[in-house]
PDB file with one MODEL, atoms N, CA, C and O in Angstrom:
MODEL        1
ATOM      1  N   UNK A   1    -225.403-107.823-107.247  1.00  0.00           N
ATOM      2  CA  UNK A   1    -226.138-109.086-107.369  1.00  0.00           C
ATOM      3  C   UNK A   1    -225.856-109.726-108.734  1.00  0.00           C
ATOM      4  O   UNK A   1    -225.551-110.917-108.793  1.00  0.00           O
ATOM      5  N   UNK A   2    -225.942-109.040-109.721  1.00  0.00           N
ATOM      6  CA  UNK A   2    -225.686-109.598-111.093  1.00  0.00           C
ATOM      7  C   UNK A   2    -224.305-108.844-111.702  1.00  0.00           C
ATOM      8  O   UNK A   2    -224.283-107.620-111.835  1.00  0.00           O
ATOM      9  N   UNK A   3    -223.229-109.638-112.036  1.00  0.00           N
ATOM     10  CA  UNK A   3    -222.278-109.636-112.590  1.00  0.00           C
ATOM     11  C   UNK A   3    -221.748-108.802-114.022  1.00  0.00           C
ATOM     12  O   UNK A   3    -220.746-108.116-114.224  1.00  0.00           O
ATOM     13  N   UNK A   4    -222.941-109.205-114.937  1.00  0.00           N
ATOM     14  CA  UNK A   4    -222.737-108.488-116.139  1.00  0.00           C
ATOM     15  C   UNK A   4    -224.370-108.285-116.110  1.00  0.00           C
ATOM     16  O   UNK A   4    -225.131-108.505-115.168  1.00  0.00           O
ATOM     17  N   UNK A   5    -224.727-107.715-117.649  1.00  0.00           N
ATOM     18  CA  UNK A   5    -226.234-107.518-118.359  1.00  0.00           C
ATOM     19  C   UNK A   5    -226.393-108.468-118.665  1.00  0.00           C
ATOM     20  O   UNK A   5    -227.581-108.698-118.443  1.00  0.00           O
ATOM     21  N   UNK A   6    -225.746-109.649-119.264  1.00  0.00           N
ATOM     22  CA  UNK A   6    -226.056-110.946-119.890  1.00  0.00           C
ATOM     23  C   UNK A   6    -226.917-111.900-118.811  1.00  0.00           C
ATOM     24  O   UNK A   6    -227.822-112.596-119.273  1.00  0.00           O
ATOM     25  N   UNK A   7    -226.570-111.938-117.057  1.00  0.00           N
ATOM     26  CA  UNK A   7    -226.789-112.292-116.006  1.00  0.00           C
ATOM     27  C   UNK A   7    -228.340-111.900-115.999  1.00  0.00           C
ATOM     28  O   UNK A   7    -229.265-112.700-116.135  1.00  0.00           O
ATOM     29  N   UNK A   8    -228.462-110.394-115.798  1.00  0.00           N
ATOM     30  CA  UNK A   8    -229.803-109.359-115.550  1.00  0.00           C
ATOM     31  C   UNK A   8    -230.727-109.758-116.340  1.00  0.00           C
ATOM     32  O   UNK A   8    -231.924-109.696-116.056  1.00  0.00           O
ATOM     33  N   UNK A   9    -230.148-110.319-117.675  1.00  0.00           N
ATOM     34  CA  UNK A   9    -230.823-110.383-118.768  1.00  0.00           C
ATOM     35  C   UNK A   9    -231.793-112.253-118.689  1.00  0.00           C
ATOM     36  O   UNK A   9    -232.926-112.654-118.957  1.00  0.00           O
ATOM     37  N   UNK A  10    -231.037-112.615-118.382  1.00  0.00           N
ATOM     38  CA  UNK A  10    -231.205-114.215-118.536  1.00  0.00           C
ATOM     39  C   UNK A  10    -232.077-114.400-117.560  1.00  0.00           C
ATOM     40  O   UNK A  10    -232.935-115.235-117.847  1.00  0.00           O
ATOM     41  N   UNK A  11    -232.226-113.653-115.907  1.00  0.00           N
ATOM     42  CA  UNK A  11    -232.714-113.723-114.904  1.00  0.00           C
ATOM     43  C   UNK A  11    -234.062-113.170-115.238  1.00  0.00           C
ATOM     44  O   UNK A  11    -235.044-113.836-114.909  1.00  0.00           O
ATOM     45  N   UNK A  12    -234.246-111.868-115.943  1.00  0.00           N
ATOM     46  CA  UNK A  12    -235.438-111.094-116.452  1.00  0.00           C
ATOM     47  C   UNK A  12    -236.256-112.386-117.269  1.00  0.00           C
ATOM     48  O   UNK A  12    -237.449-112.591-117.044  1.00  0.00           O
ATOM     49  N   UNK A  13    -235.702-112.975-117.951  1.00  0.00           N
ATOM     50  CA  UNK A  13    -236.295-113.627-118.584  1.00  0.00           C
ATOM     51  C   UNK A  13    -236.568-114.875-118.520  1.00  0.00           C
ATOM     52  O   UNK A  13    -237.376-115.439-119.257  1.00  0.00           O
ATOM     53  N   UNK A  14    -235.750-115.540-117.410  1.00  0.00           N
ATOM     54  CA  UNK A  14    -236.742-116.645-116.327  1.00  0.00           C
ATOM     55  C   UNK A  14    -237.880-115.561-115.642  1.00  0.00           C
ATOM     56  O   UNK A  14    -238.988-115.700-116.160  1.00  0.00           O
ATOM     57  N   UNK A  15    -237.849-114.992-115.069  1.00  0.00           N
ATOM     58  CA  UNK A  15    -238.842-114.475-113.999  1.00  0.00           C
ATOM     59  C   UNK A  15    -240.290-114.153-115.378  1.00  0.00           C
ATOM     60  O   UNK A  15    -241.352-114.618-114.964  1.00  0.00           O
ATOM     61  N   UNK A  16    -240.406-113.579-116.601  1.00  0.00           N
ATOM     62  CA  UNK A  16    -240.787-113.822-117.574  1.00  0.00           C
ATOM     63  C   UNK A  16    -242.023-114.722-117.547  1.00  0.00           C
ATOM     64  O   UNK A  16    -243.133-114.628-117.022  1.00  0.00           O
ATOM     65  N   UNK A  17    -241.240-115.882-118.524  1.00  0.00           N
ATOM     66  CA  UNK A  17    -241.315-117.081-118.314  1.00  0.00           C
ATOM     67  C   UNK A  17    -242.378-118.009-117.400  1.00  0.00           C
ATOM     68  O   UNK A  17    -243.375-118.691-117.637  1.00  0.00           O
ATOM     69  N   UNK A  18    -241.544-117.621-116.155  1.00  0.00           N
ATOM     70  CA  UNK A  18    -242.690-118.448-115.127  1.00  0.00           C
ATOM     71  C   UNK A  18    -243.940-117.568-115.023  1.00  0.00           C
ATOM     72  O   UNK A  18    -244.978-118.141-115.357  1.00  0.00           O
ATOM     73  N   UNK A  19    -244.047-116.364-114.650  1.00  0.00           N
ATOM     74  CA  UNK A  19    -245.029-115.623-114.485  1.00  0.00           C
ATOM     75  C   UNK A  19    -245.812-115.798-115.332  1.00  0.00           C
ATOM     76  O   UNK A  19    -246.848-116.269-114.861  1.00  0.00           O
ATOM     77  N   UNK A  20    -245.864-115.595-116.810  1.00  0.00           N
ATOM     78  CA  UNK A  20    -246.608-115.887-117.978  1.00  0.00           C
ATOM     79  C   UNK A  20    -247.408-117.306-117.707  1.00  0.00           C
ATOM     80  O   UNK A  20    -248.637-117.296-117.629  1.00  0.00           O
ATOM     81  N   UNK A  21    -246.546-118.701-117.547  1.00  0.00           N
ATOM     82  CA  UNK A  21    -246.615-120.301-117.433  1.00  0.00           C
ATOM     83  C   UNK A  21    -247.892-119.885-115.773  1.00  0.00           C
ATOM     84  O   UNK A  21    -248.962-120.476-115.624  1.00  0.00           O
ATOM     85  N   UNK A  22    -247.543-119.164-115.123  1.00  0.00           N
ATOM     86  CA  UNK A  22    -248.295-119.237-114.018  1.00  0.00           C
ATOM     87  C   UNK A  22    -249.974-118.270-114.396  1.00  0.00           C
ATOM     88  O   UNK A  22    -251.049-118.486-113.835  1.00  0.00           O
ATOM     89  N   UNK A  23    -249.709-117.246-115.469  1.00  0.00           N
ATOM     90  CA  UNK A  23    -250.918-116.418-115.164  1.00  0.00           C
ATOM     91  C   UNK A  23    -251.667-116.593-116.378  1.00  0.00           C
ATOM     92  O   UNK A  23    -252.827-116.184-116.421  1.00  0.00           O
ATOM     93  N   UNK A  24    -251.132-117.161-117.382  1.00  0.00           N
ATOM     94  CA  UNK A  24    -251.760-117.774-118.534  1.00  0.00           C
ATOM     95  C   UNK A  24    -252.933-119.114-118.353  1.00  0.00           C
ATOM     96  O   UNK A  24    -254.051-119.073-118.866  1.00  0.00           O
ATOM     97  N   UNK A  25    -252.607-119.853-117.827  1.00  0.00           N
ATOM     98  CA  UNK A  25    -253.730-120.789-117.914  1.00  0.00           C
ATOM     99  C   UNK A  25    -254.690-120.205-116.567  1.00  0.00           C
ATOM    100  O   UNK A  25    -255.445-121.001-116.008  1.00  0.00           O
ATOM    101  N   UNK A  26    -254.631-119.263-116.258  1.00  0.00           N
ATOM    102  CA  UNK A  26    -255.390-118.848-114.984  1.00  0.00           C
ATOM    103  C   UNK A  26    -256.543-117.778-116.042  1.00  0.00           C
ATOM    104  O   UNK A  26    -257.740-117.698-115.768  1.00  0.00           O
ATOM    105  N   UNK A  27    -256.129-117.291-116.822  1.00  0.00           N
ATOM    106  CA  UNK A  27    -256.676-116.006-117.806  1.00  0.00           C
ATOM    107  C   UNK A  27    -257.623-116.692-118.575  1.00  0.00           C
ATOM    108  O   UNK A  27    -258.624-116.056-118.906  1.00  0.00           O
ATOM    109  N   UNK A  28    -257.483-118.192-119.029  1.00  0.00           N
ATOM    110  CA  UNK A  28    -258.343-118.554-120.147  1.00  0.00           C
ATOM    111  C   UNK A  28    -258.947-119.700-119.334  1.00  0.00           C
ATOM    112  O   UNK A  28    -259.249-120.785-119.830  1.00  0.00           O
ATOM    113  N   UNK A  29    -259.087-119.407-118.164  1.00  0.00           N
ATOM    114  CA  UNK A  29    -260.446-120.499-117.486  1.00  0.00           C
ATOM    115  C   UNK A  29    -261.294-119.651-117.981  1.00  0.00           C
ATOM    116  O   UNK A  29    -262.503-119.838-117.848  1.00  0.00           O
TER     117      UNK A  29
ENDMDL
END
């Protein structure tokens, strides 16, 4: 599925990203 670590890496850290943007403003209602 992923090519190199640089790929794995960049993907880890969209998925990151959104999750945080999604569970962060849910935590401080």
């Amino acid at each position: 599925m992923f090519r190199n670590r640089t790929e794995l890496g960049l993907f880890l850290a969209f998925v990151v990203l959104v999750t945080a943007a999604v569970i962060l403003p849910w935590v401080k209602q």
